[in-house]
Backbone atoms as SQL, in Angstrom:
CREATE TABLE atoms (id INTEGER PRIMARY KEY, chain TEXT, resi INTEGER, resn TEXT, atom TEXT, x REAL, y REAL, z REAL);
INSERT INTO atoms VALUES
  (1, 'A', 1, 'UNK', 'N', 81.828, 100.913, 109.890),
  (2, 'A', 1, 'UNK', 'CA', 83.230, 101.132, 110.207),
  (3, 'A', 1, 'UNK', 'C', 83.701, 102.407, 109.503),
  (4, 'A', 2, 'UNK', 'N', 84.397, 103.114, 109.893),
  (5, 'A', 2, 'UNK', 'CA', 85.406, 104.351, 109.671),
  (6, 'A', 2, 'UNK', 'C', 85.908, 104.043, 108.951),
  (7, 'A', 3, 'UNK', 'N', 85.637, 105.089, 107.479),
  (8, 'A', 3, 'UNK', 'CA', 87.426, 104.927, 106.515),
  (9, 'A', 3, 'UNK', 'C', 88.750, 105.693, 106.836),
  (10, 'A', 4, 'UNK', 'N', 89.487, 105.188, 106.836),
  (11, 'A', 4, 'UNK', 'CA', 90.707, 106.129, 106.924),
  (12, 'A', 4, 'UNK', 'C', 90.954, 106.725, 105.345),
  (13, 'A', 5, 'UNK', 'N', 91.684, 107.659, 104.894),
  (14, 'A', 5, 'UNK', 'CA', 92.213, 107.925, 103.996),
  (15, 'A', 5, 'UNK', 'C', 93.892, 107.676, 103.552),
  (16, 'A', 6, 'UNK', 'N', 94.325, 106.841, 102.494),
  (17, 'A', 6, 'UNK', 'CA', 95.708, 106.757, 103.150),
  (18, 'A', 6, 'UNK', 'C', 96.282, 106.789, 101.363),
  (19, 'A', 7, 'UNK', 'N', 97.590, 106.869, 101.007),
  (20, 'A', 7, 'UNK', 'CA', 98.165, 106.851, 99.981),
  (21, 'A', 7, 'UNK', 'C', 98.082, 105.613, 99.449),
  (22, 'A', 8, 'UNK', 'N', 98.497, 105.912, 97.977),
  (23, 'A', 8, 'UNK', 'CA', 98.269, 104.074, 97.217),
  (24, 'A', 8, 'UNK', 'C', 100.151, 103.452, 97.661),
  (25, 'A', 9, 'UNK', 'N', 100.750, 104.023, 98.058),
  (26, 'A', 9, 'UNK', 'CA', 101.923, 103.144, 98.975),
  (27, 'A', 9, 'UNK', 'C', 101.732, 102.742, 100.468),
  (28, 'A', 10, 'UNK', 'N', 100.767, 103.621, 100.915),
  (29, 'A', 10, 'UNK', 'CA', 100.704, 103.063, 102.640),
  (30, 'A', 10, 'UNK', 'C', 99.918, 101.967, 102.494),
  (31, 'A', 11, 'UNK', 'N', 98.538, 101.879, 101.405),
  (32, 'A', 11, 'UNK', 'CA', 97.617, 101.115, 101.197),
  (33, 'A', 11, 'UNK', 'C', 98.030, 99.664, 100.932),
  (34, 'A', 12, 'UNK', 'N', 99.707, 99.517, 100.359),
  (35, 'A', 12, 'UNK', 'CA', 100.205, 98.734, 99.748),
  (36, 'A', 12, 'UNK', 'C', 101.226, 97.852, 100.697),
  (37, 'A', 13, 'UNK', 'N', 101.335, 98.698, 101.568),
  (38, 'A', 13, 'UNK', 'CA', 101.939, 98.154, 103.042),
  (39, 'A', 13, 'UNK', 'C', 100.980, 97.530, 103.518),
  (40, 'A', 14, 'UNK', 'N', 100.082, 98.206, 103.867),
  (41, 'A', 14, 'UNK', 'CA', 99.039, 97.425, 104.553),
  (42, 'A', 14, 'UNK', 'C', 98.649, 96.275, 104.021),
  (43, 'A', 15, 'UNK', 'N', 98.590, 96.465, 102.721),
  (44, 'A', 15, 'UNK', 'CA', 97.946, 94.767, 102.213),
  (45, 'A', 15, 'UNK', 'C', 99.274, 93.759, 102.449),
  (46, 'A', 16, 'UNK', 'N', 100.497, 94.016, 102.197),
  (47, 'A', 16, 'UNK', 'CA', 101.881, 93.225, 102.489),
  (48, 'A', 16, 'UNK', 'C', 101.670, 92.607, 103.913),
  (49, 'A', 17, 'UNK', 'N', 101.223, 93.682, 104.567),
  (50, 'A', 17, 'UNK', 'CA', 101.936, 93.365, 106.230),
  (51, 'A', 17, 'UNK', 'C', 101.140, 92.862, 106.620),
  (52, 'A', 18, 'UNK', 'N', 99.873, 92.648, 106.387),
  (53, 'A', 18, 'UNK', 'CA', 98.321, 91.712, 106.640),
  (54, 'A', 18, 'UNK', 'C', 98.459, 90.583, 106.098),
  (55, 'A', 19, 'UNK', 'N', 99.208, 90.320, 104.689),
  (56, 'A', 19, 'UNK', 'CA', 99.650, 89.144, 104.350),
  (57, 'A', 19, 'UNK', 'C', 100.535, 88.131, 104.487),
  (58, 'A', 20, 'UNK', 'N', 101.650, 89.009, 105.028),
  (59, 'A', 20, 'UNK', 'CA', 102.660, 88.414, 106.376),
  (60, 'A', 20, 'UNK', 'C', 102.480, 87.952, 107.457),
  (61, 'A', 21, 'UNK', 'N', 101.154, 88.660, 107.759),
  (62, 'A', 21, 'UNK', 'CA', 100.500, 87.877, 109.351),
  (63, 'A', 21, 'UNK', 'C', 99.981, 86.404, 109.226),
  (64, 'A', 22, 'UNK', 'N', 99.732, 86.245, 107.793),
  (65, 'A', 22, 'UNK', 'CA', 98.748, 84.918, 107.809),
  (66, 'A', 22, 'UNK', 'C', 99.651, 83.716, 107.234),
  (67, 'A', 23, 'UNK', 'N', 99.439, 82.634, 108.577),
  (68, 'A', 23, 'UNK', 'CA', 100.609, 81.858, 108.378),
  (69, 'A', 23, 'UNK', 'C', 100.592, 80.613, 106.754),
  (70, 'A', 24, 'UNK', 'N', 99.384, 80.595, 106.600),
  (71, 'A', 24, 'UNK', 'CA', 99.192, 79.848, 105.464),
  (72, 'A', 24, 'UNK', 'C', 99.369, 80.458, 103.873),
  (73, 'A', 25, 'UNK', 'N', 100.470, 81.462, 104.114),
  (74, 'A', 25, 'UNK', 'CA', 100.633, 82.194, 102.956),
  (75, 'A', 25, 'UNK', 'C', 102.308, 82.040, 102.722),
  (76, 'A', 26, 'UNK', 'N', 102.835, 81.833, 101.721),
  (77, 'A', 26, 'UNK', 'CA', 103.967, 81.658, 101.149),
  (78, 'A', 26, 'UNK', 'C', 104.680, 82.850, 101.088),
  (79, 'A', 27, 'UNK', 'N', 106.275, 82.870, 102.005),
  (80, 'A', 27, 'UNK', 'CA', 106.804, 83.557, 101.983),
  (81, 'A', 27, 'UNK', 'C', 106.774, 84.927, 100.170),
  (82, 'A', 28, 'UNK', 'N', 107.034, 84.106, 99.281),
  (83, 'A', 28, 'UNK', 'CA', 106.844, 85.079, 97.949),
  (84, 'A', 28, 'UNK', 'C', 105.704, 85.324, 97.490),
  (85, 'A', 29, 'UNK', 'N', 104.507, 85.280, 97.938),
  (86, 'A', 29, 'UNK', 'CA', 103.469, 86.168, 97.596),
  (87, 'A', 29, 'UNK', 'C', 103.549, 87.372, 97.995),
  (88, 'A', 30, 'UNK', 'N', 102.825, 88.461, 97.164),
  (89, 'A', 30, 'UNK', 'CA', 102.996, 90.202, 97.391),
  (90, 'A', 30, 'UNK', 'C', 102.017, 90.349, 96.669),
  (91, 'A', 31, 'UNK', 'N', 101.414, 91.362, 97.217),
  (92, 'A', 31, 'UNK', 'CA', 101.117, 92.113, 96.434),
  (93, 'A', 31, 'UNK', 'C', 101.775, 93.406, 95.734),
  (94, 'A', 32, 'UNK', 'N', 101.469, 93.572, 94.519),
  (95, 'A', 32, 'UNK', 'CA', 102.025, 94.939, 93.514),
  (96, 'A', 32, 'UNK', 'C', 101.251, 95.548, 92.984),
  (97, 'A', 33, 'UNK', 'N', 101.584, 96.656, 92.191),
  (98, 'A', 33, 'UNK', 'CA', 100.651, 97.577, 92.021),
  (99, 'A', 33, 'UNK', 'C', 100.787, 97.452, 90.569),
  (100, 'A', 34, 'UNK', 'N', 99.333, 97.625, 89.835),
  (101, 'A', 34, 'UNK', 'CA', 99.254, 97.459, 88.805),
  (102, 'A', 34, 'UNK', 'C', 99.157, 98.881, 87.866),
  (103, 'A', 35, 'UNK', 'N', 98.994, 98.736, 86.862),
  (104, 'A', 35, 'UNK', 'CA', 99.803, 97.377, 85.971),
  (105, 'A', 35, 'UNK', 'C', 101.634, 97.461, 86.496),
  (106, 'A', 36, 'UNK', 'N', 101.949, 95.883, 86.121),
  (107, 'A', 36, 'UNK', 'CA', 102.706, 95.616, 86.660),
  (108, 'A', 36, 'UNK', 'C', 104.244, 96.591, 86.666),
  (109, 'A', 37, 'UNK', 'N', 104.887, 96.345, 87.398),
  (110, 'A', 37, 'UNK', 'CA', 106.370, 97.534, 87.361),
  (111, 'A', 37, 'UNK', 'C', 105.661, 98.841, 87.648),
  (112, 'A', 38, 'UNK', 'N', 104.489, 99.295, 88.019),
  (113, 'A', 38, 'UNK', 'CA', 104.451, 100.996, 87.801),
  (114, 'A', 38, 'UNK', 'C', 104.806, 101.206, 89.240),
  (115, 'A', 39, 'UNK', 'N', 104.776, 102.804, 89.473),
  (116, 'A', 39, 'UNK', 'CA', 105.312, 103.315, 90.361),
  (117, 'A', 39, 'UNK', 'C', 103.867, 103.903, 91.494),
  (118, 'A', 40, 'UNK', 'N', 103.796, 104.133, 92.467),
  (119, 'A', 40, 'UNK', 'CA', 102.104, 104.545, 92.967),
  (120, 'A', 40, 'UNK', 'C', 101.736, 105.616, 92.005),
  (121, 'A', 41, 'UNK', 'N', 102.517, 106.354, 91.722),
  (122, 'A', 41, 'UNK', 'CA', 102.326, 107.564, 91.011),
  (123, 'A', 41, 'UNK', 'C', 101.229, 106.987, 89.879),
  (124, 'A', 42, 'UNK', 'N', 101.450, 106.352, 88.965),
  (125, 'A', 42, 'UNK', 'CA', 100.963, 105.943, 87.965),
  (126, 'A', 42, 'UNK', 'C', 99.987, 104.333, 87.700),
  (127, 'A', 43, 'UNK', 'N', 100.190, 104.162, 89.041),
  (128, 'A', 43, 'UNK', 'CA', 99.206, 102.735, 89.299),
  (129, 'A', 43, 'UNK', 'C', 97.811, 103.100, 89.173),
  (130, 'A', 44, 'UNK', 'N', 97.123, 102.102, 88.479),
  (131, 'A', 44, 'UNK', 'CA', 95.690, 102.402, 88.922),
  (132, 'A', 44, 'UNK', 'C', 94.946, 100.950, 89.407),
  (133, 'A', 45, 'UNK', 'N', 96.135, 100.248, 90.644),
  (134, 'A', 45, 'UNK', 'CA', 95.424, 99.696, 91.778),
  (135, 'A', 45, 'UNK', 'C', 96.397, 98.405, 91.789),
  (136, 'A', 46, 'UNK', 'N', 96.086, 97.509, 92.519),
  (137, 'A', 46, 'UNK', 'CA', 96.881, 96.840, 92.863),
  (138, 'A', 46, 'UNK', 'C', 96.107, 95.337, 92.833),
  (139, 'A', 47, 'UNK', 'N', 97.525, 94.325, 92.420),
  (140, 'A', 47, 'UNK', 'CA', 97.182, 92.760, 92.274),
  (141, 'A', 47, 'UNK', 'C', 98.136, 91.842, 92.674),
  (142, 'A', 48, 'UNK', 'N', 97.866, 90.502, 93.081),
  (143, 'A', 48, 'UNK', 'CA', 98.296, 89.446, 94.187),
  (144, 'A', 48, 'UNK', 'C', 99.502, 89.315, 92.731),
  (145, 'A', 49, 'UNK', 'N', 100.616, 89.571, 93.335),
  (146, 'A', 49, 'UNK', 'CA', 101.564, 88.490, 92.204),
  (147, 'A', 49, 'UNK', 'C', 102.077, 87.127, 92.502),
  (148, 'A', 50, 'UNK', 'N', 101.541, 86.547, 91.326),
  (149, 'A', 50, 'UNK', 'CA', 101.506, 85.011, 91.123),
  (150, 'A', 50, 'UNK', 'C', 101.394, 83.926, 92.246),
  (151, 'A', 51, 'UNK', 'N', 100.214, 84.288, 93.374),
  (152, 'A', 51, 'UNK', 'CA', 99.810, 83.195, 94.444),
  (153, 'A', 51, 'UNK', 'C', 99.981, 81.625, 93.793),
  (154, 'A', 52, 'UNK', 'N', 100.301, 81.026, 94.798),
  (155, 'A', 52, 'UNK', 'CA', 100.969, 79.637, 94.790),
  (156, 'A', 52, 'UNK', 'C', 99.844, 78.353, 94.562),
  (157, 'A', 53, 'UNK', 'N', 98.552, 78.611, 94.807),
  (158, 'A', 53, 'UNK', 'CA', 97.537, 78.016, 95.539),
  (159, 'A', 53, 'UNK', 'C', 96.673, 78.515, 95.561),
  (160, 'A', 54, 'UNK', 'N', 95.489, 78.103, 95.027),
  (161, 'A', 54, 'UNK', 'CA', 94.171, 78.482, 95.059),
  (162, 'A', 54, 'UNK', 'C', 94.150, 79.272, 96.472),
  (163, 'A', 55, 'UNK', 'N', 94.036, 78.187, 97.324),
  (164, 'A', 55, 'UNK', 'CA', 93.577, 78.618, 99.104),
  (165, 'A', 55, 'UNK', 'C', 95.072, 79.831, 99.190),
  (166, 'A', 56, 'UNK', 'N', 95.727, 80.291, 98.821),
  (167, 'A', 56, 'UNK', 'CA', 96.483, 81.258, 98.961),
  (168, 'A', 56, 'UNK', 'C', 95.595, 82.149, 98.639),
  (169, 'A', 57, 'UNK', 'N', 95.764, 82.357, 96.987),
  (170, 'A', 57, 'UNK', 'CA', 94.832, 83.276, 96.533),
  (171, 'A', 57, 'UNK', 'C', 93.707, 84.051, 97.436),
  (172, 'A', 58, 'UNK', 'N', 92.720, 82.899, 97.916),
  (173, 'A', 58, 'UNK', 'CA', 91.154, 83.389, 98.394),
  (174, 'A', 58, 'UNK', 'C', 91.813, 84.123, 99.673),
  (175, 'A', 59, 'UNK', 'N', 93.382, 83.793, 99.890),
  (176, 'A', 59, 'UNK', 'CA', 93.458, 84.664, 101.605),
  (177, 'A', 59, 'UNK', 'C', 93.564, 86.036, 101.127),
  (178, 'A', 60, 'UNK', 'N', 94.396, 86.025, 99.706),
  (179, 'A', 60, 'UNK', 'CA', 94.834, 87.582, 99.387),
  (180, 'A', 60, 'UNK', 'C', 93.498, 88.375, 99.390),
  (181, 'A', 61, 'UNK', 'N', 92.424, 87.555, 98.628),
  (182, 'A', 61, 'UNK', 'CA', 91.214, 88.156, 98.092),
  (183, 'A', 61, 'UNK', 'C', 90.242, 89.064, 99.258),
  (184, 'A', 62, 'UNK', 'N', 90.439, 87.674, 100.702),
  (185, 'A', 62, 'UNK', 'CA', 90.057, 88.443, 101.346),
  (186, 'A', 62, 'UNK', 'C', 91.025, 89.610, 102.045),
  (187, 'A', 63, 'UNK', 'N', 91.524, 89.593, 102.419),
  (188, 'A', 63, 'UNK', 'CA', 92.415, 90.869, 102.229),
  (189, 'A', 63, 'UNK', 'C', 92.279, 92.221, 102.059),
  (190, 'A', 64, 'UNK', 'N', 92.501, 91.941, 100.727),
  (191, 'A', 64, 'UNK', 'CA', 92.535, 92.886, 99.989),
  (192, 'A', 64, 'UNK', 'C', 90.659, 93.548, 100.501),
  (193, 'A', 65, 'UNK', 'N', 89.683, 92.556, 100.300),
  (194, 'A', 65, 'UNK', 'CA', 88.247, 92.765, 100.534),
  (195, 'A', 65, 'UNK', 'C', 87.833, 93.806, 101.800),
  (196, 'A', 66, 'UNK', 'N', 89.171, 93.088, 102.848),
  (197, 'A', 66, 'UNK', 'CA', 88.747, 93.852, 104.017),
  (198, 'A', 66, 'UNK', 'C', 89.373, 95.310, 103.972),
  (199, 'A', 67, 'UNK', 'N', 90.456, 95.725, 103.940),
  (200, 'A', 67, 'UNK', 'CA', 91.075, 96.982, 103.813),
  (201, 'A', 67, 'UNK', 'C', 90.404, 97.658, 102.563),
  (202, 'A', 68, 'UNK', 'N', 89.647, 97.292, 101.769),
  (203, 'A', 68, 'UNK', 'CA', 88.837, 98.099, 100.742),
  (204, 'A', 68, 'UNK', 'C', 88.219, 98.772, 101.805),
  (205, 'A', 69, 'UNK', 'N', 87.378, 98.227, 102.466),
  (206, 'A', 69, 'UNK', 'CA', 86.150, 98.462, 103.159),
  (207, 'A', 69, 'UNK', 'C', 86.792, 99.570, 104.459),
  (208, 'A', 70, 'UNK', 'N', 88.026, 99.717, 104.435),
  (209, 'A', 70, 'UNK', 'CA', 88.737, 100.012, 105.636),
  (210, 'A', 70, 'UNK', 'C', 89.363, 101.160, 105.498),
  (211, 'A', 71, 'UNK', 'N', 89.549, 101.525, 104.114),
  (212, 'A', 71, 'UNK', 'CA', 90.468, 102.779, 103.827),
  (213, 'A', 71, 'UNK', 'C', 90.018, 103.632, 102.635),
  (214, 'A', 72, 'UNK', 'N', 90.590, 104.538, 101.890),
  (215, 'A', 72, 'UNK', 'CA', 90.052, 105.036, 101.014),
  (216, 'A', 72, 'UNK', 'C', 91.543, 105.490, 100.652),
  (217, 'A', 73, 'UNK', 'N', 91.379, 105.461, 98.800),
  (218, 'A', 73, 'UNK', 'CA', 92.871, 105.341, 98.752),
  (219, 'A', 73, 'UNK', 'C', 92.965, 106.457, 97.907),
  (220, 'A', 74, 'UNK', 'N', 93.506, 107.854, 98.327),
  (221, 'A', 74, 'UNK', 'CA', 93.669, 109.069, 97.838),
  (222, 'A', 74, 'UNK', 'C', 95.295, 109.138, 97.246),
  (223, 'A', 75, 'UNK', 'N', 95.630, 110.285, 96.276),
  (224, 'A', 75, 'UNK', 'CA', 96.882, 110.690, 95.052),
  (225, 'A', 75, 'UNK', 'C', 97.507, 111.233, 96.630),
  (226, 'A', 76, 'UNK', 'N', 98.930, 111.109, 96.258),
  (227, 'A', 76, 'UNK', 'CA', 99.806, 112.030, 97.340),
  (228, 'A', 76, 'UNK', 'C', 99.300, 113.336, 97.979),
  (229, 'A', 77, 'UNK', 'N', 98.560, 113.930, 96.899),
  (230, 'A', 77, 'UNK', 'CA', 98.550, 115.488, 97.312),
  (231, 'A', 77, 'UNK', 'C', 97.089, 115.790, 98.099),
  (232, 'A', 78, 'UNK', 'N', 96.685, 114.433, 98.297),
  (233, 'A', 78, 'UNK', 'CA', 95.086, 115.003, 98.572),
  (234, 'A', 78, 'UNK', 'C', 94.777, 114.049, 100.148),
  (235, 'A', 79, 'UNK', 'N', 96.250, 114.221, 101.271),
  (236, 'A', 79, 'UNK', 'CA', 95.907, 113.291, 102.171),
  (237, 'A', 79, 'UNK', 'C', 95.130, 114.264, 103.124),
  (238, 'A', 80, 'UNK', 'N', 94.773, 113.385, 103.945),
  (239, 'A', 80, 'UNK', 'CA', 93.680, 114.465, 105.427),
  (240, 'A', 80, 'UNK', 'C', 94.339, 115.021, 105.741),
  (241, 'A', 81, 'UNK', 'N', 94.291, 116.094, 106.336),
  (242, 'A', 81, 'UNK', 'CA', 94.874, 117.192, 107.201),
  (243, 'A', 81, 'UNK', 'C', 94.228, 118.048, 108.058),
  (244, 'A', 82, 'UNK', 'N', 94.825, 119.195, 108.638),
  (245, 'A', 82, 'UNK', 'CA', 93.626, 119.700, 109.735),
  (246, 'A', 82, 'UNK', 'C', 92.868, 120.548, 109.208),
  (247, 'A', 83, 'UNK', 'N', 92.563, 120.921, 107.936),
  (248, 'A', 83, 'UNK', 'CA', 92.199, 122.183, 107.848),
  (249, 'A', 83, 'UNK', 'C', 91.552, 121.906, 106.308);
């Protein structure tokens, strides 16, 4: 499979909005970027905050597992472009 290249905030959507799709997941699970409170700027990666449920958890895990495999997560200044 193809990586895309994408920012550590688009990356962070994506894991949200994949986790919104899955109905066995509790409205207040998120993921955030760690360590906790930082900004993308200064994150160095991201974690499930406080899943409800084991079987919650393993959905984030995979998740998160698949969009690893799916993207590549570059600093603001270093996205693809044409040239």
């Amino acid at each position: 499979m193809a990586t895309k290249k994408v920012t550590k905030k688009k990356y962070l959507r994506i894991l949200n909005k994949r986790l919104r799709a899955e109905p066995d997941v509790s409205s207040s699970a998120l993921f955030v970027f760690y360590p906790l409170g930082a900004k993308a700027k200064h994150a160095t990666g991201v974690v499930a905050c406080e899943p409800h449920s084991g079987p919650e958890f393993a959905i984030m895990a995979a998740i998160q597992r698949k969009a690893a495999t799916e993207f590549i997560v570059v600093n603001e200044g270093n996205k693809a472009g044409n040239g």
